[in-house]
C-alpha positions in Angstrom: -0.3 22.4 9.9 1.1 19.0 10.5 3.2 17.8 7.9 1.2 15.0 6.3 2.8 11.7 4.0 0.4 10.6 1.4 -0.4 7.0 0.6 -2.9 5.3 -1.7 -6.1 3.5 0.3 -7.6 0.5 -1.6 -10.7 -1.4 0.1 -14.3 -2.8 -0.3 -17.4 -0.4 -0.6 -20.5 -1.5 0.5 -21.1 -3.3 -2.3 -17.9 -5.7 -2.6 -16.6 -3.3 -5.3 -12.7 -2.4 -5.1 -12.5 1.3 -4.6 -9.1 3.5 -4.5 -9.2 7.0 -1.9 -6.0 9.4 -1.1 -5.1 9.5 2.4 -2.6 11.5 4.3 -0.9 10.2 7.5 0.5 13.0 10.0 3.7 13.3 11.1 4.5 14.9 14.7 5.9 17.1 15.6 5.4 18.8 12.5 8.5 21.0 12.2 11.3 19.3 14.1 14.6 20.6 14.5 17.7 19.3 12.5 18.8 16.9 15.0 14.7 14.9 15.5 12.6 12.7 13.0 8.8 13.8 12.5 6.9 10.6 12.7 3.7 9.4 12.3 2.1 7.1 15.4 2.6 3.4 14.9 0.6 0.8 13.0 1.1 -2.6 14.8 2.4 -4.6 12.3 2.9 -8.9 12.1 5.5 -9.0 9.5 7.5 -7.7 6.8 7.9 -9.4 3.3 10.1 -8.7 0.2 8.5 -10.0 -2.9 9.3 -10.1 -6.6 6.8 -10.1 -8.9 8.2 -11.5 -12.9 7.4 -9.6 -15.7 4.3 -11.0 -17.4 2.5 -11.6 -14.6 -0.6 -11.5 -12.9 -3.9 -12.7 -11.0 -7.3 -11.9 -11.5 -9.7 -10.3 -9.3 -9.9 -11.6 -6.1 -10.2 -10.2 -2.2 -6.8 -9.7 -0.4 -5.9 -12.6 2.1 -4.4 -10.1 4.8 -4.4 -6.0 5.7 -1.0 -4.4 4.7 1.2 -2.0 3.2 2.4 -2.2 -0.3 5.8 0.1 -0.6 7.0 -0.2 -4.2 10.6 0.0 -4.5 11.4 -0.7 -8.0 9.5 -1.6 -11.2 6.0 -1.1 -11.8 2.9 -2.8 -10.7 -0.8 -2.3 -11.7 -4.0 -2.7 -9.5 -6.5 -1.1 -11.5 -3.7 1.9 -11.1 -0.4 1.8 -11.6 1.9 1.8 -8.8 5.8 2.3 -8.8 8.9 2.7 -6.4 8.2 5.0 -3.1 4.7 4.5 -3.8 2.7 3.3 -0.6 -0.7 1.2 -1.0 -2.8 0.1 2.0 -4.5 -2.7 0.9 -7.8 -3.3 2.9 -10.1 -5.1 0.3 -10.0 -8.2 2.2 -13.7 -9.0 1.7 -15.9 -8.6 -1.8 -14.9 -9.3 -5.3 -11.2 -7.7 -4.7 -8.8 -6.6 -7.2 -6.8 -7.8 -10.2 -3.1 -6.8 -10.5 -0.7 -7.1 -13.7 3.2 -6.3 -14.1 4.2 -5.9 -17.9 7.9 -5.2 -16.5 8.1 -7.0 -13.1 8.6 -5.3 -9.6 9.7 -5.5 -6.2 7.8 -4.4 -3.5 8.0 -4.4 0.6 4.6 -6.0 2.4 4.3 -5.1 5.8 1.3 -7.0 7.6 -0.4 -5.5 9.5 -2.2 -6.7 12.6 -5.9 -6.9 12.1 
């Protein structure tokens, strides 16, 4: 069995509705030897953002603007769930009502956009 990395998927039902499912990415091979990295295949991706979010603050629902990858690296966010440092979202609800987010503590989190 392929050993898998697990990551947080958040995107649009058919109804516009923000939903969240668990998905695991593969990486190959699956059992390397000391001296190779299992990886996963690539995701093109556009750019790579730091951000800081301030304590206190937030935005209400609303649909992404862009596809991409949320890795938490310190403090806490939430999107409906809470979210914290080596967690991985991939945000995909860029159509429908979208999500609301809050940070009672502040974060900082690494945005990697990914091509469309």
């Amino acid at each position: 069995m392929a050993r898998m990395v697990p990551i947080t998927r958040l995107y649009a039902d058919a109804d516009g509705h923000a939903r969240f499912e668990d998905v695991e990415i593969a990486l190959f091979p699956e059992d390397p030897p000391p001296d190779m990295m299992g990886v996963s295949e690539p995701w093109q991706a556009a750019a790579v953002l730091f951000g800081h979010g301030p304590a206190g603050g937030s935005h209400p629902e609303q649909p992404e603007h862009r596809r991409q990858l949320v890795i938490g690296i310190s403090g806490r966010v939430e999107v409906t769930a809470t979210f914290g440092p080596g967690d991985v979202l991939l945000v995909e609800d860029t159509d429908g009502f979208g999500h609301s987010s809050r940070t009672p503590d502040g974060f900082v989190a690494a945005f990697v956009v990914l091509d469309p």
